[in-house]
matplotlib code that plots the C-alpha trace (Angstrom):
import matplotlib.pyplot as plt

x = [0.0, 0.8, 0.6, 0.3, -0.1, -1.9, -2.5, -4.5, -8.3, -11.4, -14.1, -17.8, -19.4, -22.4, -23.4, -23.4, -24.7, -25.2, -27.3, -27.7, -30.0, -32.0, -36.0, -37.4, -34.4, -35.8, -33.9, -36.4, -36.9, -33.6, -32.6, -35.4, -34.0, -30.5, -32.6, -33.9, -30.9, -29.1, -31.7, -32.0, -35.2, -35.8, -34.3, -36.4, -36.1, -37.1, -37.6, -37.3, -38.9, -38.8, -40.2, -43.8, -44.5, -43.2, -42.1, -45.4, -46.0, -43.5, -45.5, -46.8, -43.3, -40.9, -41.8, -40.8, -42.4, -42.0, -41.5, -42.2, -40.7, -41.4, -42.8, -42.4, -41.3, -37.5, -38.9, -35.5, -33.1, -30.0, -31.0, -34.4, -32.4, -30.6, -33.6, -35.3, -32.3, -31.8, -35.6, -35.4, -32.4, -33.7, -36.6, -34.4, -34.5, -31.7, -32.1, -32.9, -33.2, -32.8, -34.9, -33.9, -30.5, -30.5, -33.1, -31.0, -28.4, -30.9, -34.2, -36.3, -34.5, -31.5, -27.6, -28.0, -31.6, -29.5, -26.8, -29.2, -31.1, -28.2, -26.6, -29.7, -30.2, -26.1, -25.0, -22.5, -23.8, -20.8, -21.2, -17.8, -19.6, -23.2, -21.2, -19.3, -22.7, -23.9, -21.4, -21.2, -25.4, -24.3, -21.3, -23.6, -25.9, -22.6, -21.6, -25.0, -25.0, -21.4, -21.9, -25.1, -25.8, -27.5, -27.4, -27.8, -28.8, -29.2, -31.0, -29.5, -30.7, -28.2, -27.9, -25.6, -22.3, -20.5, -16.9, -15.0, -12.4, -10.3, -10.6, -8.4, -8.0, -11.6, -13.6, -16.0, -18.8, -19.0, -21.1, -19.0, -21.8, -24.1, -23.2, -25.2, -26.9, -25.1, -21.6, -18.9, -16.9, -20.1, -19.1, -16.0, -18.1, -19.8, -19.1, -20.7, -21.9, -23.7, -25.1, -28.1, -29.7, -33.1, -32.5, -32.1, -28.8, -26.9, -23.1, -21.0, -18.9, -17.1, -17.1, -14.4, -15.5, -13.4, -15.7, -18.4, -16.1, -17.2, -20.1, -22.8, -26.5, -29.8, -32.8, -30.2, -32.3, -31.8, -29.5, -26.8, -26.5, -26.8, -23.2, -22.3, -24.7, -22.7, -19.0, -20.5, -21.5, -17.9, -15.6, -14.6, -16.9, -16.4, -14.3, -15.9, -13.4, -13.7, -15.2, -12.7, -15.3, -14.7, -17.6, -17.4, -14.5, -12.5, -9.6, -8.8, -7.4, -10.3, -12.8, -10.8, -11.2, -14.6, -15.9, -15.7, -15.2, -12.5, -11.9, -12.6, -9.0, -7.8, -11.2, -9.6, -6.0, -7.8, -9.8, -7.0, -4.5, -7.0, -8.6, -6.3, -8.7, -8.1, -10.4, -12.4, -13.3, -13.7, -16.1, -18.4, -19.2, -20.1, -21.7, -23.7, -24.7, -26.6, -23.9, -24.6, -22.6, -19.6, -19.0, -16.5, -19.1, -20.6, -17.4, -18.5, -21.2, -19.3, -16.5, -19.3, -20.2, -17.1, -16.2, -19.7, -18.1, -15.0, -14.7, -13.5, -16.5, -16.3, -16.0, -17.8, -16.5, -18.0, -16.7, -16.1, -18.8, -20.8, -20.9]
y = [0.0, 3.6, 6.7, 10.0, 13.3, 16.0, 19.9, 20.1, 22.4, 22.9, 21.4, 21.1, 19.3, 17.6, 18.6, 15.8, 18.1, 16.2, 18.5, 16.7, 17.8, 17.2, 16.7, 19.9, 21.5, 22.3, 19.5, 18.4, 22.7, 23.2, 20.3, 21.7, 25.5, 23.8, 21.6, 25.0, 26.5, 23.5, 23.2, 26.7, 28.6, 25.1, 22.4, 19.4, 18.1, 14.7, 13.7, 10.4, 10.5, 8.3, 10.4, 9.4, 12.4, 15.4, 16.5, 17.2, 19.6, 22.2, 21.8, 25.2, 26.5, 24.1, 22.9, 19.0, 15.7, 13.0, 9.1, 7.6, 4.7, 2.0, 1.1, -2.9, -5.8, -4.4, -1.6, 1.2, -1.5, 0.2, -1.5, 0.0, 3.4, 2.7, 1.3, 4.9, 6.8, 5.1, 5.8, 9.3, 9.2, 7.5, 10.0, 12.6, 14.6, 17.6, 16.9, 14.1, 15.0, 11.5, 12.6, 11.1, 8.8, 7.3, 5.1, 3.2, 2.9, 2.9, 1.8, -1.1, -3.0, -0.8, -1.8, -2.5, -4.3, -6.4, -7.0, -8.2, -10.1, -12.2, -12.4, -13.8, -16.5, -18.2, -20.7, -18.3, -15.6, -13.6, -9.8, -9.7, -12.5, -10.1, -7.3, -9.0, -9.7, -6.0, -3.5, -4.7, -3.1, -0.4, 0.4, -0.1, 3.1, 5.1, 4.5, 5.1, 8.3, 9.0, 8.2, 9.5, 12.1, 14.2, 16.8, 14.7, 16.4, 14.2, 14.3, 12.8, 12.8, 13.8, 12.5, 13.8, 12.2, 11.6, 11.1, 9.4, 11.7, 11.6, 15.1, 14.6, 11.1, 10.2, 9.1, 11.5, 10.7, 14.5, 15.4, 16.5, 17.6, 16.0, 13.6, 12.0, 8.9, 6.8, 5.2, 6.4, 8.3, 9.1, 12.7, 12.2, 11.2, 15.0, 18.2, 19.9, 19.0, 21.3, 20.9, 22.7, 23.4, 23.5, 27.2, 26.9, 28.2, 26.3, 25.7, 24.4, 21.7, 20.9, 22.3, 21.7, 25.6, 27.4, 30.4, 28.3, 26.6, 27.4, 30.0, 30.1, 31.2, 31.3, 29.8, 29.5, 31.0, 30.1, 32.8, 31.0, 27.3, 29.3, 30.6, 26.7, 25.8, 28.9, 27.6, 24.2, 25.1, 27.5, 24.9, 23.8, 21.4, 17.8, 15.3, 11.7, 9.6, 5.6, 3.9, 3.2, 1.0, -2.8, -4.9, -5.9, -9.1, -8.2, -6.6, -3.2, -5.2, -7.8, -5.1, -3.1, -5.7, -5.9, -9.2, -11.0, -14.4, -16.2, -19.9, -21.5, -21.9, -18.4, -17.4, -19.5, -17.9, -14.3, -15.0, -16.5, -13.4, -10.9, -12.7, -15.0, -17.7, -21.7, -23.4, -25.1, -22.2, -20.7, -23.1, -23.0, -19.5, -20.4, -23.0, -20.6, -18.3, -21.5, -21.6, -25.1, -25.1, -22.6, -21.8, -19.0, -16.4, -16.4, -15.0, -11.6, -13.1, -15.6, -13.1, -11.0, -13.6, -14.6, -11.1, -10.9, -13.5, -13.0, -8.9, -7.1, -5.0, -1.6, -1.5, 0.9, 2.9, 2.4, 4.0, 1.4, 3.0, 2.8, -0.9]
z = [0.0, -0.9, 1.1, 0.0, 2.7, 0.7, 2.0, 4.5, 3.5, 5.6, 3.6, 4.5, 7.1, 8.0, 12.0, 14.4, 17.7, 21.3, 23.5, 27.4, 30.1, 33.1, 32.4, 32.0, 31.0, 27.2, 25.1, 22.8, 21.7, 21.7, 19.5, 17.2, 17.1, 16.5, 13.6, 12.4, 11.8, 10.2, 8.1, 6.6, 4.7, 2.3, 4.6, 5.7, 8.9, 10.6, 14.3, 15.9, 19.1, 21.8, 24.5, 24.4, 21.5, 23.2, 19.8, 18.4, 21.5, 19.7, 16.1, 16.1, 16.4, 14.2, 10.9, 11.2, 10.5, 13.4, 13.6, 17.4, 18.5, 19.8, 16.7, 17.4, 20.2, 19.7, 21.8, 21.8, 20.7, 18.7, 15.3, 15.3, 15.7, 12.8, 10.8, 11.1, 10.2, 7.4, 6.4, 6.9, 5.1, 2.0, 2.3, 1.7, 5.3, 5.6, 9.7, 11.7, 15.4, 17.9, 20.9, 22.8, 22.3, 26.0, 24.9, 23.0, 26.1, 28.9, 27.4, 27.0, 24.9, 24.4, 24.9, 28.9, 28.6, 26.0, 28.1, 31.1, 29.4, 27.8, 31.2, 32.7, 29.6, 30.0, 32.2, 33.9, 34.3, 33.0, 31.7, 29.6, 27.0, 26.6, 25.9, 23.2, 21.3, 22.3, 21.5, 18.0, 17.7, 19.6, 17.0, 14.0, 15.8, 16.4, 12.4, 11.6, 12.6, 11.7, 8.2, 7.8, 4.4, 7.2, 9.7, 13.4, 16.0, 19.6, 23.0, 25.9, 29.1, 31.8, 35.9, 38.4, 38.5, 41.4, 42.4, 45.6, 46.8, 50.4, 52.3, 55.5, 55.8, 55.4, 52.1, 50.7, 47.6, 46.1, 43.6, 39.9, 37.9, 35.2, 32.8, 29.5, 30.5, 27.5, 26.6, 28.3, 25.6, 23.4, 23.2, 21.1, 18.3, 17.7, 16.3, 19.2, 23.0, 24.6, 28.1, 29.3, 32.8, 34.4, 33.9, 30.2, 29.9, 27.5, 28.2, 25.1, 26.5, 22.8, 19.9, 16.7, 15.7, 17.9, 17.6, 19.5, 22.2, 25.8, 24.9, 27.0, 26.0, 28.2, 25.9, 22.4, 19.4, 15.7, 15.2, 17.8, 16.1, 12.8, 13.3, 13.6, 10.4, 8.7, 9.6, 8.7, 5.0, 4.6, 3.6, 0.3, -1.3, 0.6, -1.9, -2.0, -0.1, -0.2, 3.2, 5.8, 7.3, 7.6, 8.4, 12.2, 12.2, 8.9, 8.2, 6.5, 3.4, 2.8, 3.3, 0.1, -2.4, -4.6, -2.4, 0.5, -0.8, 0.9, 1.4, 5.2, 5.7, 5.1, 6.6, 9.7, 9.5, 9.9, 13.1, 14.8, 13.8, 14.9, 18.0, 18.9, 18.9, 17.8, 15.2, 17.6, 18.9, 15.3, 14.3, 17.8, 16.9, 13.4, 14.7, 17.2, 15.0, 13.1, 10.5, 9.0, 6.3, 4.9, 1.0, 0.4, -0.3, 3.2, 4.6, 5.6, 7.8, 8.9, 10.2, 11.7, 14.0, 15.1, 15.6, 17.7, 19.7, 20.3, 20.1, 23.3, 24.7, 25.6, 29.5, 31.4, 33.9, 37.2, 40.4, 43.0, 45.3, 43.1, 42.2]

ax = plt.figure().add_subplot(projection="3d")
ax.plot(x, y, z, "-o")
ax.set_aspect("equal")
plt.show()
Protein backbone atom coordinates (compact mmCIF):
# COMPACT_ATOMS: atom_id res chain seq x y z
CA UNK A 1 0.00 0.00 0.00
CA UNK A 2 0.76 3.57 -0.94
CA UNK A 3 0.55 6.67 1.08
CA UNK A 4 0.29 9.95 -0.05
CA UNK A 5 -0.08 13.26 2.65
CA UNK A 6 -1.94 15.96 0.74
CA UNK A 7 -2.48 19.92 2.00
CA UNK A 8 -4.52 20.13 4.50
CA UNK A 9 -8.27 22.43 3.50
CA UNK A 10 -11.44 22.90 5.59
CA UNK A 11 -14.08 21.43 3.62
CA UNK A 12 -17.84 21.12 4.49
CA UNK A 13 -19.37 19.26 7.12
CA UNK A 14 -22.41 17.55 8.02
CA UNK A 15 -23.40 18.56 11.97
CA UNK A 16 -23.35 15.76 14.39
CA UNK A 17 -24.73 18.12 17.70
CA UNK A 18 -25.25 16.22 21.30
CA UNK A 19 -27.33 18.46 23.46
CA UNK A 20 -27.72 16.68 27.35
CA UNK A 21 -30.04 17.77 30.08
CA UNK A 22 -32.03 17.21 33.09
CA UNK A 23 -35.98 16.74 32.40
CA UNK A 24 -37.40 19.86 31.96
CA UNK A 25 -34.39 21.48 30.97
CA UNK A 26 -35.85 22.30 27.17
CA UNK A 27 -33.85 19.49 25.09
CA UNK A 28 -36.44 18.41 22.76
CA UNK A 29 -36.91 22.66 21.70
CA UNK A 30 -33.59 23.18 21.71
CA UNK A 31 -32.62 20.27 19.46
CA UNK A 32 -35.38 21.72 17.17
CA UNK A 33 -33.96 25.55 17.13
CA UNK A 34 -30.48 23.77 16.45
CA UNK A 35 -32.55 21.65 13.55
CA UNK A 36 -33.89 25.03 12.35
CA UNK A 37 -30.86 26.52 11.79
CA UNK A 38 -29.14 23.52 10.22
CA UNK A 39 -31.72 23.23 8.07
CA UNK A 40 -32.02 26.68 6.60
CA UNK A 41 -35.22 28.58 4.74
CA UNK A 42 -35.78 25.11 2.30
CA UNK A 43 -34.26 22.43 4.57
CA UNK A 44 -36.38 19.36 5.70
CA UNK A 45 -36.14 18.06 8.91
CA UNK A 46 -37.06 14.68 10.60
CA UNK A 47 -37.59 13.70 14.31
CA UNK A 48 -37.30 10.42 15.87
CA UNK A 49 -38.90 10.53 19.10
CA UNK A 50 -38.80 8.34 21.77
CA UNK A 51 -40.21 10.37 24.51
CA UNK A 52 -43.79 9.39 24.40
CA UNK A 53 -44.53 12.36 21.46
CA UNK A 54 -43.22 15.41 23.24
CA UNK A 55 -42.09 16.55 19.83
CA UNK A 56 -45.41 17.20 18.41
CA UNK A 57 -46.01 19.64 21.54
CA UNK A 58 -43.50 22.23 19.67
CA UNK A 59 -45.52 21.79 16.13
CA UNK A 60 -46.82 25.24 16.11
CA UNK A 61 -43.34 26.51 16.45
CA UNK A 62 -40.94 24.14 14.23
CA UNK A 63 -41.77 22.88 10.94
CA UNK A 64 -40.85 18.98 11.23
CA UNK A 65 -42.37 15.73 10.50
CA UNK A 66 -41.98 13.02 13.38
CA UNK A 67 -41.48 9.12 13.59
CA UNK A 68 -42.20 7.62 17.36
CA UNK A 69 -40.67 4.75 18.51
CA UNK A 70 -41.43 1.99 19.81
CA UNK A 71 -42.78 1.14 16.66
CA UNK A 72 -42.37 -2.94 17.43
CA UNK A 73 -41.35 -5.79 20.22
CA UNK A 74 -37.52 -4.42 19.74
CA UNK A 75 -38.85 -1.56 21.83
CA UNK A 76 -35.48 1.24 21.83
CA UNK A 77 -33.11 -1.51 20.74
CA UNK A 78 -29.97 0.24 18.66
CA UNK A 79 -30.95 -1.54 15.30
CA UNK A 80 -34.44 0.01 15.31
CA UNK A 81 -32.35 3.39 15.73
CA UNK A 82 -30.60 2.67 12.76
CA UNK A 83 -33.58 1.30 10.76
CA UNK A 84 -35.26 4.91 11.14
CA UNK A 85 -32.28 6.78 10.23
CA UNK A 86 -31.83 5.06 7.37
CA UNK A 87 -35.57 5.76 6.37
CA UNK A 88 -35.37 9.30 6.87
CA UNK A 89 -32.36 9.16 5.08
CA UNK A 90 -33.68 7.46 1.99
CA UNK A 91 -36.58 10.04 2.34
CA UNK A 92 -34.39 12.62 1.69
CA UNK A 93 -34.51 14.61 5.28
CA UNK A 94 -31.71 17.61 5.55
CA UNK A 95 -32.05 16.92 9.73
CA UNK A 96 -32.94 14.11 11.71
CA UNK A 97 -33.16 15.04 15.38
CA UNK A 98 -32.82 11.54 17.89
CA UNK A 99 -34.93 12.56 20.91
CA UNK A 100 -33.94 11.06 22.84
CA UNK A 101 -30.49 8.81 22.31
CA UNK A 102 -30.53 7.26 25.96
CA UNK A 103 -33.06 5.10 24.94
CA UNK A 104 -30.98 3.20 23.00
CA UNK A 105 -28.43 2.89 26.06
CA UNK A 106 -30.86 2.88 28.87
CA UNK A 107 -34.19 1.82 27.42
CA UNK A 108 -36.35 -1.11 27.00
CA UNK A 109 -34.53 -3.01 24.93
CA UNK A 110 -31.53 -0.82 24.41
CA UNK A 111 -27.64 -1.78 24.87
CA UNK A 112 -27.99 -2.47 28.90
CA UNK A 113 -31.57 -4.26 28.60
CA UNK A 114 -29.45 -6.36 25.96
CA UNK A 115 -26.85 -7.00 28.09
CA UNK A 116 -29.16 -8.25 31.11
CA UNK A 117 -31.13 -10.08 29.43
CA UNK A 118 -28.18 -12.19 27.83
CA UNK A 119 -26.58 -12.41 31.18
CA UNK A 120 -29.65 -13.77 32.70
CA UNK A 121 -30.21 -16.45 29.59
CA UNK A 122 -26.08 -18.15 29.99
CA UNK A 123 -25.00 -20.72 32.16
CA UNK A 124 -22.53 -18.32 33.87
CA UNK A 125 -23.79 -15.65 34.34
CA UNK A 126 -20.79 -13.60 33.02
CA UNK A 127 -21.20 -9.80 31.67
CA UNK A 128 -17.81 -9.74 29.64
CA UNK A 129 -19.64 -12.53 27.05
CA UNK A 130 -23.16 -10.11 26.61
CA UNK A 131 -21.17 -7.26 25.92
CA UNK A 132 -19.32 -8.96 23.18
CA UNK A 133 -22.69 -9.72 21.34
CA UNK A 134 -23.91 -6.05 22.25
CA UNK A 135 -21.43 -3.45 21.54
CA UNK A 136 -21.22 -4.66 18.02
CA UNK A 137 -25.36 -3.05 17.67
CA UNK A 138 -24.28 -0.39 19.61
CA UNK A 139 -21.28 0.36 17.03
CA UNK A 140 -23.57 -0.15 14.05
CA UNK A 141 -25.89 3.09 15.76
CA UNK A 142 -22.60 5.12 16.38
CA UNK A 143 -21.57 4.48 12.41
CA UNK A 144 -25.03 5.14 11.56
CA UNK A 145 -25.02 8.34 12.56
CA UNK A 146 -21.39 8.98 11.66
CA UNK A 147 -21.87 8.19 8.24
CA UNK A 148 -25.05 9.47 7.80
CA UNK A 149 -25.82 12.07 4.41
CA UNK A 150 -27.51 14.21 7.17
CA UNK A 151 -27.35 16.78 9.73
CA UNK A 152 -27.77 14.70 13.40
CA UNK A 153 -28.78 16.40 16.04
CA UNK A 154 -29.15 14.18 19.59
CA UNK A 155 -31.00 14.25 22.97
CA UNK A 156 -29.49 12.85 25.86
CA UNK A 157 -30.72 12.82 29.07
CA UNK A 158 -28.24 13.85 31.79
CA UNK A 159 -27.86 12.45 35.90
CA UNK A 160 -25.58 13.84 38.36
CA UNK A 161 -22.31 12.16 38.51
CA UNK A 162 -20.46 11.63 41.44
CA UNK A 163 -16.91 11.08 42.44
CA UNK A 164 -14.96 9.41 45.61
CA UNK A 165 -12.39 11.71 46.82
CA UNK A 166 -10.32 11.62 50.40
CA UNK A 167 -10.63 15.09 52.33
CA UNK A 168 -8.36 14.64 55.54
CA UNK A 169 -8.02 11.10 55.81
CA UNK A 170 -11.59 10.24 55.39
CA UNK A 171 -13.56 9.10 52.09
CA UNK A 172 -15.96 11.54 50.67
CA UNK A 173 -18.78 10.74 47.62
CA UNK A 174 -19.04 14.46 46.10
CA UNK A 175 -21.09 15.40 43.62
CA UNK A 176 -19.05 16.54 39.89
CA UNK A 177 -21.83 17.63 37.88
CA UNK A 178 -24.14 15.96 35.15
CA UNK A 179 -23.17 13.57 32.82
CA UNK A 180 -25.16 12.02 29.54
CA UNK A 181 -26.87 8.89 30.54
CA UNK A 182 -25.10 6.77 27.49
CA UNK A 183 -21.64 5.16 26.63
CA UNK A 184 -18.92 6.45 28.29
CA UNK A 185 -16.88 8.33 25.58
CA UNK A 186 -20.13 9.08 23.38
CA UNK A 187 -19.13 12.73 23.23
CA UNK A 188 -15.98 12.24 21.06
CA UNK A 189 -18.07 11.23 18.28
CA UNK A 190 -19.83 14.98 17.68
CA UNK A 191 -19.08 18.22 16.33
CA UNK A 192 -20.68 19.91 19.23
CA UNK A 193 -21.89 18.97 22.98
CA UNK A 194 -23.67 21.26 24.61
CA UNK A 195 -25.06 20.86 28.10
CA UNK A 196 -28.06 22.66 29.32
CA UNK A 197 -29.70 23.37 32.84
CA UNK A 198 -33.09 23.55 34.38
CA UNK A 199 -32.51 27.25 33.93
CA UNK A 200 -32.07 26.86 30.22
CA UNK A 201 -28.79 28.19 29.87
CA UNK A 202 -26.92 26.29 27.52
CA UNK A 203 -23.09 25.69 28.15
CA UNK A 204 -20.97 24.39 25.13
CA UNK A 205 -18.90 21.74 26.49
CA UNK A 206 -17.14 20.89 22.84
CA UNK A 207 -17.05 22.33 19.90
CA UNK A 208 -14.38 21.74 16.69
CA UNK A 209 -15.54 25.63 15.69
CA UNK A 210 -13.39 27.44 17.86
CA UNK A 211 -15.74 30.39 17.62
CA UNK A 212 -18.39 28.29 19.54
CA UNK A 213 -16.09 26.63 22.24
CA UNK A 214 -17.21 27.45 25.80
CA UNK A 215 -20.13 29.96 24.92
CA UNK A 216 -22.77 30.15 27.03
CA UNK A 217 -26.48 31.16 26.01
CA UNK A 218 -29.80 31.28 28.24
CA UNK A 219 -32.82 29.78 25.88
CA UNK A 220 -30.24 29.52 22.41
CA UNK A 221 -32.25 31.02 19.45
CA UNK A 222 -31.81 30.08 15.65
CA UNK A 223 -29.45 32.82 15.25
CA UNK A 224 -26.83 31.03 17.76
CA UNK A 225 -26.55 27.33 16.09
CA UNK A 226 -26.77 29.32 12.82
CA UNK A 227 -23.21 30.62 13.26
CA UNK A 228 -22.29 26.73 13.60
CA UNK A 229 -24.73 25.84 10.35
CA UNK A 230 -22.73 28.91 8.74
CA UNK A 231 -18.98 27.56 9.62
CA UNK A 232 -20.52 24.19 8.72
CA UNK A 233 -21.49 25.09 5.00
CA UNK A 234 -17.92 27.48 4.62
CA UNK A 235 -15.60 24.94 3.63
CA UNK A 236 -14.56 23.79 0.27
CA UNK A 237 -16.87 21.37 -1.30
CA UNK A 238 -16.40 17.81 0.56
CA UNK A 239 -14.32 15.34 -1.93
CA UNK A 240 -15.87 11.66 -1.96
CA UNK A 241 -13.45 9.61 -0.12
CA UNK A 242 -13.70 5.65 -0.24
CA UNK A 243 -15.18 3.90 3.22
CA UNK A 244 -12.73 3.19 5.75
CA UNK A 245 -15.26 1.05 7.33
CA UNK A 246 -14.70 -2.80 7.58
CA UNK A 247 -17.55 -4.91 8.42
CA UNK A 248 -17.38 -5.93 12.25
CA UNK A 249 -14.48 -9.12 12.15
CA UNK A 250 -12.45 -8.17 8.90
CA UNK A 251 -9.56 -6.62 8.23
CA UNK A 252 -8.81 -3.21 6.53
CA UNK A 253 -7.41 -5.21 3.38
CA UNK A 254 -10.31 -7.77 2.81
CA UNK A 255 -12.84 -5.09 3.29
CA UNK A 256 -10.80 -3.07 0.14
CA UNK A 257 -11.18 -5.74 -2.42
CA UNK A 258 -14.61 -5.92 -4.63
CA UNK A 259 -15.85 -9.20 -2.38
CA UNK A 260 -15.69 -10.96 0.45
CA UNK A 261 -15.19 -14.41 -0.76
CA UNK A 262 -12.46 -16.22 0.95
CA UNK A 263 -11.92 -19.92 1.35
CA UNK A 264 -12.61 -21.55 5.20
CA UNK A 265 -9.04 -21.93 5.71
CA UNK A 266 -7.82 -18.35 5.10
CA UNK A 267 -11.18 -17.43 6.61
CA UNK A 268 -9.62 -19.51 9.74
CA UNK A 269 -6.01 -17.90 9.47
CA UNK A 270 -7.83 -14.30 9.87
CA UNK A 271 -9.80 -14.95 13.06
CA UNK A 272 -6.98 -16.49 14.82
CA UNK A 273 -4.45 -13.37 13.84
CA UNK A 274 -7.00 -10.87 14.91
CA UNK A 275 -8.57 -12.70 17.99
CA UNK A 276 -6.34 -15.03 18.86
CA UNK A 277 -8.73 -17.75 18.94
CA UNK A 278 -8.13 -21.74 17.84
CA UNK A 279 -10.38 -23.45 15.19
CA UNK A 280 -12.38 -25.07 17.62
CA UNK A 281 -13.26 -22.17 18.88
CA UNK A 282 -13.72 -20.69 15.26
CA UNK A 283 -16.07 -23.14 14.31
CA UNK A 284 -18.39 -23.02 17.79
CA UNK A 285 -19.22 -19.52 16.86
CA UNK A 286 -20.09 -20.38 13.44
CA UNK A 287 -21.73 -23.03 14.70
CA UNK A 288 -23.74 -20.59 17.21
CA UNK A 289 -24.68 -18.35 14.96
CA UNK A 290 -26.57 -21.51 13.08
CA UNK A 291 -23.88 -21.59 10.50
CA UNK A 292 -24.62 -25.09 8.99
CA UNK A 293 -22.59 -25.05 6.25
CA UNK A 294 -19.64 -22.62 4.89
CA UNK A 295 -18.97 -21.78 0.97
CA UNK A 296 -16.53 -18.99 0.39
CA UNK A 297 -19.13 -16.40 -0.29
CA UNK A 298 -20.62 -16.39 3.23
CA UNK A 299 -17.44 -14.97 4.64
CA UNK A 300 -18.53 -11.57 5.55
CA UNK A 301 -21.18 -13.10 7.80
CA UNK A 302 -19.30 -15.57 8.90
CA UNK A 303 -16.53 -13.10 10.24
CA UNK A 304 -19.35 -10.97 11.65
CA UNK A 305 -20.20 -13.62 13.95
CA UNK A 306 -17.08 -14.57 15.10
CA UNK A 307 -16.21 -11.09 15.56
CA UNK A 308 -19.73 -10.89 17.68
CA UNK A 309 -18.13 -13.54 19.72
CA UNK A 310 -15.04 -12.97 20.27
CA UNK A 311 -14.67 -8.85 20.05
CA UNK A 312 -13.55 -7.15 23.29
CA UNK A 313 -16.50 -5.00 24.67
CA UNK A 314 -16.35 -1.59 25.63
CA UNK A 315 -16.01 -1.54 29.46
CA UNK A 316 -17.78 0.94 31.36
CA UNK A 317 -16.47 2.87 33.88
CA UNK A 318 -18.01 2.44 37.18
CA UNK A 319 -16.65 3.99 40.36
CA UNK A 320 -16.08 1.40 42.95
CA UNK A 321 -18.82 2.96 45.33
CA UNK A 322 -20.77 2.85 43.06
CA UNK A 323 -20.95 -0.92 42.19
Amino acid sequence: MSFSFQTAVREQLKARVAIDGPSGSGKTWTSLTCATALAGPNGRIAVIDTERGSARLYADFFKFDVLELPMDHRMFNPEVYVEALHAAEEAGYNVIVIDSLSHAWEGEGGALSLVDQAVAASRSGNSYVAWRKVTPLHNKLVDAMLQSPAHIVCTMRSKMEYEQREEGGKKQVVKVGMAPIQRAGMEYEFTMVADIDVDHRLIVSKSRMKELADRQMVKPDVKFFKELADWLNGGAPATERPSQKAPIGMSMAAAETKSYDMSFADLLTAAQKKYNVTEEQVRAALRAAKFTTYTPDMATAAMTAIGMAFQKPVEEEVPDFAK
